[in-house]
TORPA-4810 file (N, C-alpha, C, O; in nm, 3 decimals):
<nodes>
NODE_1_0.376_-2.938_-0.663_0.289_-2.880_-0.562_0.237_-2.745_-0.610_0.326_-2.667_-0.641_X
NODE_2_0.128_-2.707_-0.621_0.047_-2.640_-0.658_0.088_-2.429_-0.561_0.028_-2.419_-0.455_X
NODE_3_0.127_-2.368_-0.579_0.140_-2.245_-0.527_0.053_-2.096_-0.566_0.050_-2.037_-0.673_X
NODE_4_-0.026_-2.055_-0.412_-0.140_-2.046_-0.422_-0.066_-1.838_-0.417_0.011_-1.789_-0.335_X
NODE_5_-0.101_-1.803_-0.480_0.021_-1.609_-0.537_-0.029_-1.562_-0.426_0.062_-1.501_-0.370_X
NODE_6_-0.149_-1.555_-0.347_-0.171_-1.457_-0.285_-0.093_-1.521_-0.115_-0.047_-1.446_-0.029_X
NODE_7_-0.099_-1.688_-0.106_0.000_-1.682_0.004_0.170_-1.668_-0.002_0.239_-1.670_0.100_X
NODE_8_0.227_-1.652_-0.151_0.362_-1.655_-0.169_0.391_-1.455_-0.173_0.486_-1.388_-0.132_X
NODE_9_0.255_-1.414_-0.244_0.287_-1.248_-0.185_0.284_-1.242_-0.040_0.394_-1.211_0.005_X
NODE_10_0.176_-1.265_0.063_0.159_-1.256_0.231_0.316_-1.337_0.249_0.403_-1.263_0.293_X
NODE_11_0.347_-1.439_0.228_0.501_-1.451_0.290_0.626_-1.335_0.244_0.715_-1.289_0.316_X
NODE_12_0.599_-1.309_0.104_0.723_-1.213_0.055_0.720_-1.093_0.148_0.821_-1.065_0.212_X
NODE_13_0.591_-1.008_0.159_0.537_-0.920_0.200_0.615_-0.924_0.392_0.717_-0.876_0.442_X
NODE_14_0.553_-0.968_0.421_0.617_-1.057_0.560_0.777_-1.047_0.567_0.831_-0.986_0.660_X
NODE_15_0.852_-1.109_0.463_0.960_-1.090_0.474_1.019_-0.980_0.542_1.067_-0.957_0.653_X
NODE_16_0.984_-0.885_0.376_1.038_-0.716_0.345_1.008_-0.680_0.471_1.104_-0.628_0.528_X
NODE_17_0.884_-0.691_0.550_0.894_-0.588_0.685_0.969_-0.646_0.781_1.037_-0.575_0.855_X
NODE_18_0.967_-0.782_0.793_1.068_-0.814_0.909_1.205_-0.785_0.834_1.288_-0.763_0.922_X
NODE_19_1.253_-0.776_0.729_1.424_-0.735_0.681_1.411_-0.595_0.717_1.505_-0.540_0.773_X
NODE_20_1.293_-0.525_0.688_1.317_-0.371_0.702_1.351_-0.313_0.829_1.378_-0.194_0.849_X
NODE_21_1.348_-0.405_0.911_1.327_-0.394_1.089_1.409_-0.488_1.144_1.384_-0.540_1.253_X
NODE_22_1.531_-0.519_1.061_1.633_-0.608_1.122_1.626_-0.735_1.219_1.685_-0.774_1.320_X
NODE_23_1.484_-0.795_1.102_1.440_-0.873_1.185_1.458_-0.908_1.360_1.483_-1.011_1.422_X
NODE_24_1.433_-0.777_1.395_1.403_-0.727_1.538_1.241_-0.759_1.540_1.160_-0.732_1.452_X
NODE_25_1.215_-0.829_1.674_1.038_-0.815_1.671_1.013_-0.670_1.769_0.900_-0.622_1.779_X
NODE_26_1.129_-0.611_1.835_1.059_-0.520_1.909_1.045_-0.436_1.815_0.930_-0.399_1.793_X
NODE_27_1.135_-0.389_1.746_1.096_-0.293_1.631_0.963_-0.294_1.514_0.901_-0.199_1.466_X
NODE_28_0.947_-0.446_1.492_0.864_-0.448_1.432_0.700_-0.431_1.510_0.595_-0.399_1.454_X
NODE_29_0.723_-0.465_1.657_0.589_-0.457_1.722_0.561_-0.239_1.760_0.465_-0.173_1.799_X
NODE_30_0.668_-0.211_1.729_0.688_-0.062_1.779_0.620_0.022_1.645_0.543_0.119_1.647_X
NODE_31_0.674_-0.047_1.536_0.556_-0.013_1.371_0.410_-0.045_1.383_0.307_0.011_1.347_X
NODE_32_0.431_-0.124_1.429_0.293_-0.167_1.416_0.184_-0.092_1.536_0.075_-0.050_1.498_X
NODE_33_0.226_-0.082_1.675_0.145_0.009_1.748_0.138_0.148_1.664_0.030_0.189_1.622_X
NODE_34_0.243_0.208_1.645_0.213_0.348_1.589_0.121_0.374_1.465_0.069_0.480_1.428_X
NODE_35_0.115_0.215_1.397_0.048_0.205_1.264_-0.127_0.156_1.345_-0.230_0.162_1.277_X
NODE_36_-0.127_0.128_1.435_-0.253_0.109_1.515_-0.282_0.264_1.522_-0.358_0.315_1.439_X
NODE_37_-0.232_0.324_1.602_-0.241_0.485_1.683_-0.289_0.565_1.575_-0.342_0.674_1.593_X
NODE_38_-0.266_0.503_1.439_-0.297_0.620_1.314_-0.380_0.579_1.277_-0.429_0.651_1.190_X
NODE_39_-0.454_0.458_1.302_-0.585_0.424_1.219_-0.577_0.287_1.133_-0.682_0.230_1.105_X
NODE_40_-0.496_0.252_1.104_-0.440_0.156_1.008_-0.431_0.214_0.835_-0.486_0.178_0.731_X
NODE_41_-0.348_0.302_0.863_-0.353_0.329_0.681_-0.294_0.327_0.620_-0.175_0.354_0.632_X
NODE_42_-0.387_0.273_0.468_-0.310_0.214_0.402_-0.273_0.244_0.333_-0.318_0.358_0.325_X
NODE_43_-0.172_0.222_0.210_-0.070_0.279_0.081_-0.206_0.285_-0.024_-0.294_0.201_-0.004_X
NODE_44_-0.220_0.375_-0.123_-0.307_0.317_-0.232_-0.206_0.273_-0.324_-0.095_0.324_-0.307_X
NODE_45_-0.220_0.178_-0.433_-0.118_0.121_-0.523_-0.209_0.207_-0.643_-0.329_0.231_-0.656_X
NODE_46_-0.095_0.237_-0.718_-0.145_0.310_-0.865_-0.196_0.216_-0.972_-0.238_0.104_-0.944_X
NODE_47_-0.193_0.245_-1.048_-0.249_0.176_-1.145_-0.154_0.060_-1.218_-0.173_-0.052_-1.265_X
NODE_48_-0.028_0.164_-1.197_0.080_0.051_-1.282_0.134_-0.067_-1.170_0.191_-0.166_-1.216_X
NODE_49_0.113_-0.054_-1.017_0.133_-0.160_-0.946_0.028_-0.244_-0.969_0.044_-0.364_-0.987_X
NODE_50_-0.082_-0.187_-0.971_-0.184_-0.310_-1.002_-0.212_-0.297_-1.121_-0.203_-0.182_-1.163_X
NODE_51_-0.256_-0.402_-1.217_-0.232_-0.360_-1.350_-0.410_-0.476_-1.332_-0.493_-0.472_-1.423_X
NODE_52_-0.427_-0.541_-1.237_-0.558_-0.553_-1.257_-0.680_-0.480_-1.261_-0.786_-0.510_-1.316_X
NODE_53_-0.641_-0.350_-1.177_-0.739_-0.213_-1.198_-0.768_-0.181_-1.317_-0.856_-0.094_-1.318_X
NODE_54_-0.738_-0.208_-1.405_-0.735_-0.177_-1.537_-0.811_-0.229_-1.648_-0.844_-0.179_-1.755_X
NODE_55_-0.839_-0.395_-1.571_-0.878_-0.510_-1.649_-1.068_-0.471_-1.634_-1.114_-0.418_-1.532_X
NODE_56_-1.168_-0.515_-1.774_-1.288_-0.492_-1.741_-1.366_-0.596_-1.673_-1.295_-0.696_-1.660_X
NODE_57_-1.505_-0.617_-1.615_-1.527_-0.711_-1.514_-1.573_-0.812_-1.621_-1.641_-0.904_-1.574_X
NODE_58_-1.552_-0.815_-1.756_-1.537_-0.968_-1.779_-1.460_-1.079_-1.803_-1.475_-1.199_-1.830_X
NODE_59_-1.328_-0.959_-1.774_-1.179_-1.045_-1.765_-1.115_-1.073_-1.641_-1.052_-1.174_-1.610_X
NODE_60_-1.135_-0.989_-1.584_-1.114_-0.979_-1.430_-1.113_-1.118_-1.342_-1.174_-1.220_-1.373_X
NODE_61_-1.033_-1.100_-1.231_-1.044_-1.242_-1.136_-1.155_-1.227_-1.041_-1.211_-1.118_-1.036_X
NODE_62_-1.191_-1.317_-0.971_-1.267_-1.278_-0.856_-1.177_-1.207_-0.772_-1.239_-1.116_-0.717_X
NODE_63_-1.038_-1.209_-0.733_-0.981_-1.166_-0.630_-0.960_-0.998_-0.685_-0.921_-0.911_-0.608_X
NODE_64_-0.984_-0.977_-0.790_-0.936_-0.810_-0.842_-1.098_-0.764_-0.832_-1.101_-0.641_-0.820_X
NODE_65_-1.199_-0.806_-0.833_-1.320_-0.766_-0.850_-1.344_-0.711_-0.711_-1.384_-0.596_-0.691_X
NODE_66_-1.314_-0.809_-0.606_-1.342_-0.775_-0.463_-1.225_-0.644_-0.442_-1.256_-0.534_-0.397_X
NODE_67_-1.117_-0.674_-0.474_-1.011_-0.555_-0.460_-1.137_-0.447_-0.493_-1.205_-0.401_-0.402_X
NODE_68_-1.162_-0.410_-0.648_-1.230_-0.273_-0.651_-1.337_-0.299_-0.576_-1.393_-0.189_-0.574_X
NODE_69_-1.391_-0.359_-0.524_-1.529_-0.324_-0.436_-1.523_-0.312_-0.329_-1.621_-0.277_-0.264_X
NODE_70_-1.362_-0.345_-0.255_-1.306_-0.285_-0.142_-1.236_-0.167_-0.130_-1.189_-0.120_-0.026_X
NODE_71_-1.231_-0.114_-0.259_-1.204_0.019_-0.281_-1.031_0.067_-0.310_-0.982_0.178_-0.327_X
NODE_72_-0.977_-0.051_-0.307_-0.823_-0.058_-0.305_-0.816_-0.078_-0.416_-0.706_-0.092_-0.469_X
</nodes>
């Protein structure tokens, strides 16, 4: 069966915040309003987390191309 990275990161991702929050949903709904109240903002990842920032646009994926043109 074929596994598609960007839905096996959104589940990992998913995880870590529900473990970080004792997989409590009130806690996790209590992050998330305050993360509303601020705007929604986000982490920037450096260069060495993304190591596709790096790559030029004729190596590049479509999904890292849209990343820099979304500014992340």
């Amino acid at each position: 069966m074929w596994n598609d990275p960007i839905v096996e990161e959104t589940r990992r991702l998913r995880d870590e915040f529900a473990k970080k929050h004792n997989y409590s949903i009130r806690a996790m709904v209590a992050e998330l309003k305050q993360w509303e109240q601020e705007g929604f903002p986000l982490p920037r990842r450096t260069d060495q987390e993304n190591p596709s920032a790096q790559c030029s646009d004729s190596d590049c994926t479509a999904a890292a191309q849209r990343s820099r043109a979304a500014g992340q």
